[in-house]
C-alpha positions as CSV (number, residue, x, y, z in Angstrom):
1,X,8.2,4.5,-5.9
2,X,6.0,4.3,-9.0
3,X,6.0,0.2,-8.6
4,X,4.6,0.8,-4.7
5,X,2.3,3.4,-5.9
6,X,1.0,1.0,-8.8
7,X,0.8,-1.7,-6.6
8,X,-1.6,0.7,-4.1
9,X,-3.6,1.1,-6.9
10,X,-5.0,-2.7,-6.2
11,X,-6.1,-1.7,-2.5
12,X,-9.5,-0.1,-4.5
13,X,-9.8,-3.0,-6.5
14,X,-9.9,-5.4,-3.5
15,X,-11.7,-3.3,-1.2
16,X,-14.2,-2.7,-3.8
17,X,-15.0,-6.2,-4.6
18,X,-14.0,-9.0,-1.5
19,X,-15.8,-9.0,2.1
20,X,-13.2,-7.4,4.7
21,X,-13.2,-11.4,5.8
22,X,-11.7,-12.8,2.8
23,X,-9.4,-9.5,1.9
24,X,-8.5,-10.6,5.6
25,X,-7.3,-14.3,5.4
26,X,-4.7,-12.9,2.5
27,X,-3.6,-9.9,4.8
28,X,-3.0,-12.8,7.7
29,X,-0.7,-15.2,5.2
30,X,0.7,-12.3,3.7
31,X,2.3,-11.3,7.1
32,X,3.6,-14.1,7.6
33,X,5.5,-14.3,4.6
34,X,7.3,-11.4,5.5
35,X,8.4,-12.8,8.4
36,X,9.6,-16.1,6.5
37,X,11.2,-13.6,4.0
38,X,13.3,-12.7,6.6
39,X,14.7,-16.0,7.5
40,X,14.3,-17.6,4.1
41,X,17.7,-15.1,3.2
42,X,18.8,-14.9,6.9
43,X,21.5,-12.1,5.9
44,X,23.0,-13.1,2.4
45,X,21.7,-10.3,0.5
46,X,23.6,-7.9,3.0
47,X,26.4,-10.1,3.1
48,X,26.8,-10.9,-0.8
49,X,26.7,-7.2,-1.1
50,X,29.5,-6.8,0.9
51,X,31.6,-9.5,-0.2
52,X,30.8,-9.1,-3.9
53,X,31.6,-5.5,-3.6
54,X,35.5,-5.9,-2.1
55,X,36.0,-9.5,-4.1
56,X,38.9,-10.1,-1.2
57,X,37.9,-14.0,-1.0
58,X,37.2,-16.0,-4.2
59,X,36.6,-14.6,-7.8
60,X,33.0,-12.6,-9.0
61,X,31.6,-16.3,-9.9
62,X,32.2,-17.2,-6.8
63,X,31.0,-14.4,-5.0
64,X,27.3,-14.7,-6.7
65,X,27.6,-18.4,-6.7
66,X,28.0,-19.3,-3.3
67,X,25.2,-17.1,-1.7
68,X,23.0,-18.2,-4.8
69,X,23.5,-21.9,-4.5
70,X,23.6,-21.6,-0.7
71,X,19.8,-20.1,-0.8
72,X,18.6,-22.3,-3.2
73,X,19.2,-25.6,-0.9
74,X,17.9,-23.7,2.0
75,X,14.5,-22.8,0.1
76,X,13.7,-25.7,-1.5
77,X,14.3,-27.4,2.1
78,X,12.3,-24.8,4.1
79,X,9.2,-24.6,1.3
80,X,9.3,-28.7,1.7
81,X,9.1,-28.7,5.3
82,X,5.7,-25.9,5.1
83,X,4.4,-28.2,2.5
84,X,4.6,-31.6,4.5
85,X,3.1,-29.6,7.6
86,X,-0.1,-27.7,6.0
87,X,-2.1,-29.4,8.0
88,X,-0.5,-27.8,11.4
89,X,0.8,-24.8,10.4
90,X,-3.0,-24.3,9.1
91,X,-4.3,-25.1,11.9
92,X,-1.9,-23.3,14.6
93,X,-2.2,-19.8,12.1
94,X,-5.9,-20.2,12.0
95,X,-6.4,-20.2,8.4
96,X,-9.6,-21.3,7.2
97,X,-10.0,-24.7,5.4
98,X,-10.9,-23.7,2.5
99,X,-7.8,-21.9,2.0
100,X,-5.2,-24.2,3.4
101,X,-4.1,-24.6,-0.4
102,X,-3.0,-21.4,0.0
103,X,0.1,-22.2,2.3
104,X,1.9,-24.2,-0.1
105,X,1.1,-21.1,-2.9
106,X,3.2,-19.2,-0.7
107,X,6.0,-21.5,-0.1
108,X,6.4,-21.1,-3.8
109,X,6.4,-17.2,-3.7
110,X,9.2,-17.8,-1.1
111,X,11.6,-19.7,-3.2
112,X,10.9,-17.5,-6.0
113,X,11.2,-13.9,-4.2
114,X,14.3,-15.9,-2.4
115,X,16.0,-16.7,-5.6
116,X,15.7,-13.5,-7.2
117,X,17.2,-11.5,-4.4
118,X,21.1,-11.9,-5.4
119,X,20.5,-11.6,-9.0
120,X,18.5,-8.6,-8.4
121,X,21.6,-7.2,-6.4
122,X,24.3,-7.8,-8.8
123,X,21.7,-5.7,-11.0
124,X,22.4,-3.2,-8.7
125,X,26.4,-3.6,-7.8
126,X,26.9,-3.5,-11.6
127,X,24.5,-0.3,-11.8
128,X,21.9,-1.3,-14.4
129,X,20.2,0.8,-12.9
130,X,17.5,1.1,-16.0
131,X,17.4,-3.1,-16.4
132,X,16.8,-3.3,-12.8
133,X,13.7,-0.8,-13.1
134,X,12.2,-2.2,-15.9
135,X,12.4,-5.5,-14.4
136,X,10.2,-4.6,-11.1
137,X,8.0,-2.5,-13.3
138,X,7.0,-5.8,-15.5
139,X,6.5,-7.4,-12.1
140,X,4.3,-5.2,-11.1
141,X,2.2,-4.7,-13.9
142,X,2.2,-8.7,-14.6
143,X,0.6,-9.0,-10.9
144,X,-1.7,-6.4,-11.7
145,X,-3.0,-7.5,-15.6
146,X,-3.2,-11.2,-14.0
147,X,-5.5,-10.0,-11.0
148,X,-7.7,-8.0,-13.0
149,X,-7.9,-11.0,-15.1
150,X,-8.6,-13.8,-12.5
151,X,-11.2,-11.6,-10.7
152,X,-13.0,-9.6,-12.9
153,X,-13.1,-11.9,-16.2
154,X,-12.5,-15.4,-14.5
155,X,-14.6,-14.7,-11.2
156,X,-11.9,-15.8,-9.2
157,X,-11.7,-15.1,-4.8
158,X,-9.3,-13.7,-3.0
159,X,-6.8,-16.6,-3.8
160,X,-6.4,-14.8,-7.3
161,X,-4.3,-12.3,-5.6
162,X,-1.9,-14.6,-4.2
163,X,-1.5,-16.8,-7.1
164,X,-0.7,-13.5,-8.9
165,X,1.7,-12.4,-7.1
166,X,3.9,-15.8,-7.4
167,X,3.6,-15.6,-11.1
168,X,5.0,-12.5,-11.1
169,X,7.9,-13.5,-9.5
170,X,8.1,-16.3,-11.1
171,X,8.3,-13.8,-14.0
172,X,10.4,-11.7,-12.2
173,X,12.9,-14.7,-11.7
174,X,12.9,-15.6,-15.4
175,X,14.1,-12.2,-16.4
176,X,16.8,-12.7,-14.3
177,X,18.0,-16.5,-15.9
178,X,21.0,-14.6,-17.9
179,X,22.5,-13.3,-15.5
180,X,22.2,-16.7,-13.3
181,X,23.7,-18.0,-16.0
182,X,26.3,-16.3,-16.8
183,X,27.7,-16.3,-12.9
184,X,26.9,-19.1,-11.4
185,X,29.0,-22.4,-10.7
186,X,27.8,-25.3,-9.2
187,X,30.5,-25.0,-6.7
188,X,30.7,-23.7,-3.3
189,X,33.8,-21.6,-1.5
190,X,33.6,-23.1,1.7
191,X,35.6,-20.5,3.0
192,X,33.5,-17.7,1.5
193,X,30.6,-19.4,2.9
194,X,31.8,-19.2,6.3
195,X,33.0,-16.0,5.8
196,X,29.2,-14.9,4.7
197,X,27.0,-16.8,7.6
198,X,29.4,-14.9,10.1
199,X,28.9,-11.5,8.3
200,X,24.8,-12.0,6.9
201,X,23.3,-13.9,10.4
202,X,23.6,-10.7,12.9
203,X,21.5,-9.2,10.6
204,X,18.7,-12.2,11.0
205,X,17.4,-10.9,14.5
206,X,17.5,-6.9,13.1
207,X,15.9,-7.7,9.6
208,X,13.6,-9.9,12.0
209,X,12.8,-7.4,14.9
210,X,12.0,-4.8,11.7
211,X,9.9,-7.4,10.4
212,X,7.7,-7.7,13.6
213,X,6.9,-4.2,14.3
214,X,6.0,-4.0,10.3
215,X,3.7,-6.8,10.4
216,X,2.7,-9.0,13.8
217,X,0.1,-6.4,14.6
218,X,-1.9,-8.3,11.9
219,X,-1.4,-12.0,13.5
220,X,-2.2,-10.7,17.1
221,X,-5.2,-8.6,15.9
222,X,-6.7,-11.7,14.0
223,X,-6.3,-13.7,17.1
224,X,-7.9,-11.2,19.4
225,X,-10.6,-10.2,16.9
226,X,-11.8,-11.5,13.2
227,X,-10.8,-12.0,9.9
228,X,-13.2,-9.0,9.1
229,X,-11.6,-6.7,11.8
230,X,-8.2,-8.1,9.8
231,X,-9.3,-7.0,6.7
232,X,-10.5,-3.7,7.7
233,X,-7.2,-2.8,9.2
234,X,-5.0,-3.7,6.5
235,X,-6.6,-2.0,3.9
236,X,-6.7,1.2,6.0
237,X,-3.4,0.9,7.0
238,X,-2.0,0.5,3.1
239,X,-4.0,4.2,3.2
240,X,-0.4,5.6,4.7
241,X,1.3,4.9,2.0
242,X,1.4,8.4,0.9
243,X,3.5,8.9,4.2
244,X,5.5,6.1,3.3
245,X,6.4,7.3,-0.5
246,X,7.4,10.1,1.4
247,X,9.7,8.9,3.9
248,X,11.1,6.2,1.2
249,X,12.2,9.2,-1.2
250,X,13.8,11.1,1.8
251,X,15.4,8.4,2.8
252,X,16.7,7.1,-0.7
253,X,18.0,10.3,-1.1
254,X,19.3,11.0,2.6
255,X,21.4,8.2,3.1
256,X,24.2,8.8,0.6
257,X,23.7,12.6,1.4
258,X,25.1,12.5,5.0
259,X,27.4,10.0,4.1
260,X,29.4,12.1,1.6
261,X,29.2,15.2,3.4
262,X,29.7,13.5,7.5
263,X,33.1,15.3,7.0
264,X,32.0,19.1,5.7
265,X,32.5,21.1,8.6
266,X,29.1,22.2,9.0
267,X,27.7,18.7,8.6
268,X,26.3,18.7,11.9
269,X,24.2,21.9,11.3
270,X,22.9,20.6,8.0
271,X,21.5,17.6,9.9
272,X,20.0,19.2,12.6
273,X,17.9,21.4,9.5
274,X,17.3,18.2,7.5
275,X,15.1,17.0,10.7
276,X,13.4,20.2,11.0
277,X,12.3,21.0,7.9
278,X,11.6,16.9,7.2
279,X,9.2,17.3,10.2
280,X,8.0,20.8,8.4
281,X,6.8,18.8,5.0
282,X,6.1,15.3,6.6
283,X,3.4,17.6,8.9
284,X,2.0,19.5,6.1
285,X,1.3,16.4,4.4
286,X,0.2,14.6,7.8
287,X,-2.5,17.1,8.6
288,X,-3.9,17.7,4.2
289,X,-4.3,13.2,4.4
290,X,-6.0,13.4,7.9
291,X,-8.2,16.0,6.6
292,X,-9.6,15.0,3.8
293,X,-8.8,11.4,3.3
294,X,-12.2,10.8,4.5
295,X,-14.1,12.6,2.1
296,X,-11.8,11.6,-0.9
297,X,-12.9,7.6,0.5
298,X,-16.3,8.7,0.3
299,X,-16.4,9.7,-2.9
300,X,-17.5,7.6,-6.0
301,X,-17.1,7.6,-9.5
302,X,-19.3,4.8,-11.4
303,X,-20.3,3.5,-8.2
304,X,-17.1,2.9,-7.0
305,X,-15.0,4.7,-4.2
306,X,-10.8,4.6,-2.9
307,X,-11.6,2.7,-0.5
308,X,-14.9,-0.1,-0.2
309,X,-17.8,0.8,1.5
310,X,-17.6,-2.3,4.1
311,X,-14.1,-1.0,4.9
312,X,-15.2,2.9,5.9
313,X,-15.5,2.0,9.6
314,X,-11.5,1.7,10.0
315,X,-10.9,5.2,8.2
316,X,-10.0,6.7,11.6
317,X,-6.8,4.9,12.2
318,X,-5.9,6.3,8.9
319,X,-4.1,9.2,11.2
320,X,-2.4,7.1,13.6
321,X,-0.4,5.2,10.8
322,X,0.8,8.6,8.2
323,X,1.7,9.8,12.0
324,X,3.6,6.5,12.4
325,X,5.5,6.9,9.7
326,X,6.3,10.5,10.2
327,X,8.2,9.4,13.4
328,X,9.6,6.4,11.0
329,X,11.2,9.5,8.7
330,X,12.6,10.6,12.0
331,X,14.3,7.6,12.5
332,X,16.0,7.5,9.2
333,X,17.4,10.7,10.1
334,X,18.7,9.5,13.4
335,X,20.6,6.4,11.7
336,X,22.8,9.0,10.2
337,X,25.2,8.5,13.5
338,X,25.0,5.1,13.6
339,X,26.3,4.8,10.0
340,X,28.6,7.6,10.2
341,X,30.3,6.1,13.3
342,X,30.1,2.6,12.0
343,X,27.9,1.8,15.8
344,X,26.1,-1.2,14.2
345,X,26.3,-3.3,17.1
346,X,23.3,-1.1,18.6
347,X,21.0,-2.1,15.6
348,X,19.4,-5.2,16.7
349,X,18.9,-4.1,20.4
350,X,16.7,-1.1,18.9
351,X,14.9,-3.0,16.5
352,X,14.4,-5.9,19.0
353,X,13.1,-3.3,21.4
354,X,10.6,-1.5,19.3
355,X,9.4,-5.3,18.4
356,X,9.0,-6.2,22.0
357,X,6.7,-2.5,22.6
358,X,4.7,-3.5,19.5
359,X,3.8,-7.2,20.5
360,X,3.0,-5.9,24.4
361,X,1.4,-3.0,23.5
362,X,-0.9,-4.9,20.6
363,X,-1.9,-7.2,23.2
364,X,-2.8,-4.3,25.8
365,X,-4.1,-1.9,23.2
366,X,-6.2,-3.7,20.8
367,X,-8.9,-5.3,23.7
368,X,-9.4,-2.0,24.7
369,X,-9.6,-0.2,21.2
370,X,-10.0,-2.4,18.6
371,X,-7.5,-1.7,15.6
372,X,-7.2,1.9,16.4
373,X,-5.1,0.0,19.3
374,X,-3.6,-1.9,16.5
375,X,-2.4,1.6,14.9
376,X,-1.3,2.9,17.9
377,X,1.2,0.0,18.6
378,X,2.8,0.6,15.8
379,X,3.0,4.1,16.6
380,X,5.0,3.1,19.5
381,X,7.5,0.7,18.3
382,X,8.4,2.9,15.8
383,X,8.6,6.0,19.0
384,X,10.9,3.9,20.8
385,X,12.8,3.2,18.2
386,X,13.5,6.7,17.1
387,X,14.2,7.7,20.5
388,X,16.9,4.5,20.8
389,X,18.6,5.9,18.2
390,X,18.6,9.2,18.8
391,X,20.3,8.4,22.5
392,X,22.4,6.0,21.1
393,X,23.9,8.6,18.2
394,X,23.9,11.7,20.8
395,X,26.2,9.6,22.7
396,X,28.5,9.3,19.7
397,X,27.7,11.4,17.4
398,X,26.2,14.4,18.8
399,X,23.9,17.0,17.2
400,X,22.5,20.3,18.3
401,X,19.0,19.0,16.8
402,X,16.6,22.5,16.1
403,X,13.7,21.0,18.8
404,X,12.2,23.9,19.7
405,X,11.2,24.2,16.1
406,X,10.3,20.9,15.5
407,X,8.2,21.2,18.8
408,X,6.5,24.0,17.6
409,X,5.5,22.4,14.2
410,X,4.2,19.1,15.9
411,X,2.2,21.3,18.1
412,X,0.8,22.5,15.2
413,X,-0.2,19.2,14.3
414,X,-1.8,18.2,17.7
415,X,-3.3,21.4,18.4
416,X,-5.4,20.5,15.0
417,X,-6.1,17.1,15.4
418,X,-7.8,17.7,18.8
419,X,-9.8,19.8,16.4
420,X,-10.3,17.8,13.8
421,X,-11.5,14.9,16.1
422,X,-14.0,17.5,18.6
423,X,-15.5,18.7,15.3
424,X,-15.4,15.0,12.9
425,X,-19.2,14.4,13.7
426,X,-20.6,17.3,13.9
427,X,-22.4,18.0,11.1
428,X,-21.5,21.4,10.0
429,X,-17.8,20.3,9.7
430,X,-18.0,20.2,6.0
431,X,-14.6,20.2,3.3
432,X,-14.8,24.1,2.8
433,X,-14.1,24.4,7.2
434,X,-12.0,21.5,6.9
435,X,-9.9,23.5,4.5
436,X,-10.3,26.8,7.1
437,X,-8.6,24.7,9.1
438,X,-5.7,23.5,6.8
439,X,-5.0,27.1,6.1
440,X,-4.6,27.9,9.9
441,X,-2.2,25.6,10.3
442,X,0.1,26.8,7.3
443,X,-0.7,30.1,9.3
444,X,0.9,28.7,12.2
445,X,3.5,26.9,11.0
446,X,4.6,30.2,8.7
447,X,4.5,32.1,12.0
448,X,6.2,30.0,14.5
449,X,8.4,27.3,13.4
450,X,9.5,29.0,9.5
451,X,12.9,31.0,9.5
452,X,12.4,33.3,7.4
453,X,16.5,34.2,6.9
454,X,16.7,30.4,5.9
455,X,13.9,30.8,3.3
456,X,15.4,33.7,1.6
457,X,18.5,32.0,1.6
458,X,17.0,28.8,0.3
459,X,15.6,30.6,-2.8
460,X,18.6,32.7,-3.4
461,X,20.0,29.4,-4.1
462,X,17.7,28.0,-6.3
463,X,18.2,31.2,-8.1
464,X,21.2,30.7,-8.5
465,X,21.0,27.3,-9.6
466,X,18.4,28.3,-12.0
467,X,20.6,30.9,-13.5
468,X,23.7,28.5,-13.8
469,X,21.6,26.0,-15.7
């Protein structure tokens, strides 16, 4: 969390110094490496984790060996087929000429990122947990010492950000060398091999459909619009990420909570409270960003502000997107079934859905609104993906959800942001009413959707667990 937050830290930076254009062409190749991401592992990491974890076909050098050496060849042959084609894949993405260089840059962040993936994991498997940490955090601060570097002492564009981040990896992989070396063999298990395609490829159209929703808004809006209306999204969108910390921390801490307690016999109740008082939080901090976000853009210290001036006009989507991921946290609650009931099958006909609403709706959306359309299609792939998996769980796993509480609260939230946006240019509508109107909704929200039996009995036990400490 503090290596995403660190990384945000950039979005200033940028925003602060490139035209929304060029901030814009890096957004547009950085999407597509996602994608590529995506098939450049086509389901090893998932299935080396697997495989490595049980050891039931070949020995532990085998295990990281085979999925190592298996990516490697697939990499290098990928990144050589982007670099013979720059010309065409330029042309068909629309980058501009002047940074067609670019696309063979990123072919080399690919094979680095895709090379450090099963090393990173065995990190994990074996639990070194602190070497795993302070790898990512050199990373992170490498990328961010050599963009500083290139663009404020050696006056370099927006390429400097892309040539960053592959040295970081590149970094990132060297760290890594000892334990390459100390498990690999330059041998492949066949049967292992087989045994991982059939396991890690179903997860190549899921970790793909994910993949769309995340990032295809920013292709289709670049065809339909700009570069500029490109860049202005994307560095308003990477405003949610105080949403997103969020719903990353809930969920890193969800996932092994309702697995280790599926079986309590009150499990069923504790999940049902989990999504009402998750919506309870995720809402407090949905409306105190949506309020004051703006102002907080606005404001500048030694001429410069969180967010470029150029950039201001997409601040209203800013909403839309820590909304979008407040339904995302909802979704990570609803997986709990799915897991639980081992119903994986269903995964990749959800995720494909949602991508499918994304694409259609950016198409429909953003000629009528611009990026706020662009928000707002995300907002729906991530809707219908929530609600696939809650109908898909209730059917298996069924839970007496607490919705006329967590109706209550997002009222709440809708009841204010028809306020917000009546009053948002009018020019008495100043911070101090602004926080008049945060405090009415704590007002409400205390009123109508708090138990207060629950909130005694909540602080009862942190009493308690004060006192036993």
């Amino acid at each position: 969390m503090v290596g995403r937050f660190l990384n945000f830290l950039l979005v200033p930076f940028y925003t602060n110094i490139f035209p929304p254009s060029d901030y814009g062409v890096i957004q547009l190749i950085y999407a597509y490496i996602a994608i590529l991401n995506i098939v450049y592992i086509y389901g090893m990491d998932s299935a080396y984790l697997k495989f490595a974890a049980f050891k039931d076909v070949g020995d532990e050098k085998d295990n990281f060996s085979t999925p190592y050496i298996t990516i490697l060849f697939t990499s290098l042959i990928l990144s050589l087929l982007i670099t013979l084609n720059v010309n065409p894949i330029a042309e068909s993405l629309r980058i501009p000429g002047e940074y067609i260089y670019l696309i063979p840059v990123a072919s080399l962040l690919l094979i680095f990122d895709s090379l450090s993936v099963i090393p990173y994991l065995k990190l994990r498997l074996e639990r070194k947990a602190g070497r795993f940490s302070a790898y990512r955090i050199i990373n992170i601060l490498v990328n961010i010492f050599l963009n500083i570097y290139l663009i404020l002492f050696r006056k370099w564009g927006v390429e400097a950000i892309l040539i960053s981040n592959v040295a970081a990896s590149f970094v990132s992989l060297l760290l890594v060398l000892p334990e390459i070396f100390k498990y690999i063999r330059f041998k492949i298990h066949f049967t292992l091999l087989k045994r991982l395609l059939k396991f890690g490829l179903p997860y190549l159209p899921a970790g793909f459909a994910v993949m769309i929703v995340q990032v295809i808004d920013v292709p289709i809006l670049e065809k339909l619009t700009d570069l500029q209306t490109v860049g202005i999204y994307k560095a308003n969108y990477k405003m949610g990420i105080f949403m997103m910390l969020f719903v990353n921390m809930f969920q890193y801490a969800w996932q092994p909570f309702f697995l280790t307690n599926a079986k309590e016999e009150n499990a069923k109740q504790m999940f049902a409270k989990v999504l009402t008082y998750f919506t309870l939080v995720g809402s407090i901090i949905l409306v105190a960003l949506s309020l004051f976000i703006p102002d907080i853009a606005h404001l500048k210290i030694s001429g410069y502000s969180l967010i470029g001036s150029e950039y201001w006009s997409g601040l209203n989507i800013i909403p839309i997107i820590l909304f979008a991921y407040l339904i995302n946290g909802m979704y990570v609650i609803f997986s709990a079934g799915i897991y639980i009931e081992e119903k994986s099958l269903y995964v990749p006909f959800i995720s494909g859905t949602g991508a499918l609403m994304n694409v259609i709706a950016n198409f429909l959306l953003i000629p009528v609104w611009g990026i706020s359309g662009a928000a707002i299609s995300t907002l729906l792939s991530y809707l219908v993906m929530t609600l696939g998996y809650y109908f898909v769980t209730q059917k298996f796993y069924k839970i007496d959800y607490e919705f006329n509480r967590v109706f209550r609260i997002l009222s709440g939230v809708f009841i204010t942001a028809i306020i917000y946006y009546l009053l948002i240019d009018k020019e008495f509508f100043t911070i101090y009413l602004k926080m008049v109107l945060l405090i009415l909704f704590f007002a409400y929200t205390f009123l109508f959707a708090v138990n207060k039996n629950e909130m005694m009995q909540l602080r009862k036990k942190l009493i308690q667990k004060k006192v036993n400490l």
